[in-house]
N, C-alpha and C positions, 0 to 999 in steps of 0.2 A: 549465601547458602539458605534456603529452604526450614524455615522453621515446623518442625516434626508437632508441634503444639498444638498448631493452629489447627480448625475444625475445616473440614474439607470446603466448606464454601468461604471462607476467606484467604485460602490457600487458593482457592479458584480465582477469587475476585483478586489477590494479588499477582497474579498471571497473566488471565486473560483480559482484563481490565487495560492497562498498559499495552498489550499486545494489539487489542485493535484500536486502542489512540493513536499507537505508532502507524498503522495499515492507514488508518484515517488522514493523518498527516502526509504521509509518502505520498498518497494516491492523490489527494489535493495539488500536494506540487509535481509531482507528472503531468497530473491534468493542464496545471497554469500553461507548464514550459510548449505545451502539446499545443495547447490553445492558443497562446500567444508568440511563438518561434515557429520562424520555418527553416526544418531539418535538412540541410541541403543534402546529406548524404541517407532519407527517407523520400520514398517517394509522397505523393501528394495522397495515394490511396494508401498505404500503409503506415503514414502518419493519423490520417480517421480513421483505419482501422485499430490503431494502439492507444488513440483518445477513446474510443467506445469500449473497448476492453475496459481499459482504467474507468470509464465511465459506469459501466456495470458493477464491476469489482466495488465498486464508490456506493452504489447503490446496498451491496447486498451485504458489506462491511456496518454501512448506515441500521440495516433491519437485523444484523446481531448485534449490534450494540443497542438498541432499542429495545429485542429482545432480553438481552441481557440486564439491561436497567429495569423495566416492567418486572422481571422476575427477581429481583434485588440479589441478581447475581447467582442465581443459582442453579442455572444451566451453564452449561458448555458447548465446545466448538469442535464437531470430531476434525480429526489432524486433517484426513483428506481434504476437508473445504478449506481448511487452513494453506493446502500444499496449492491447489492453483494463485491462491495472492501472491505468495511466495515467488512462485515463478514469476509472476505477471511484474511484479515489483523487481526482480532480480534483472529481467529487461528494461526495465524501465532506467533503472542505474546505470545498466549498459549505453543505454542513449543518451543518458543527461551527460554520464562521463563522456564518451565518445565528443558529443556536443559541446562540453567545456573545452574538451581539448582542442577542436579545432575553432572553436573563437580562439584559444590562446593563442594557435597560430597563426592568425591571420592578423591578431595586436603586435605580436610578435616579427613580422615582416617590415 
């Protein structure tokens, strides 16, 4: 629960601070799996096309938290920029699952 206390910018930094560690993380390991697996059920151009997504995404996640540090937190992230990661990451899970599952079944045979 949300401590009512706290002064809007550490209410900030306890938010979105976390929030784009986690973006930063996620988009890391897409990118590995993207870079280093090949999706048999991804084509060959749709697999680069979803590394350069992630790879953007990577980038512009990097210059708000850069921004965010420089200003010792006390900017924000309107939700809209937030909602494309979101999706991009929400595909992203799609493919890593999908992708587990079918290694598992091919161990599995």
């Amino acid at each position: 629960m949300l401590n009512p206390d706290l002064p809007e910018a550490e209410l900030l930094k306890s938010l979105l601070q976390p929030l784009l560690e986690d973006f930063k993380y996620w988009f890391a390991r897409s990118a590995t799996l993207l870079e280093t697996e090949e999706i048999a059920f991804l084509s060959s151009e749709a697999q680069s096309d979803l590394l350069g997504r992630v790879e953007q995404a990577q980038q512009e996640v990097n210059a708000a938290i850069a921004l965010f540090q420089a200003t010792g937190g006390q900017v924000g992230i309107e939700t809209a920029a937030l909602m494309p990661w979101h999706r991009l990451l929400a595909e992203c899970w799609q493919v890593s699952s999908r992708f587990r599952s079918s290694q598992s079944a091919k161990l599995g045979r």
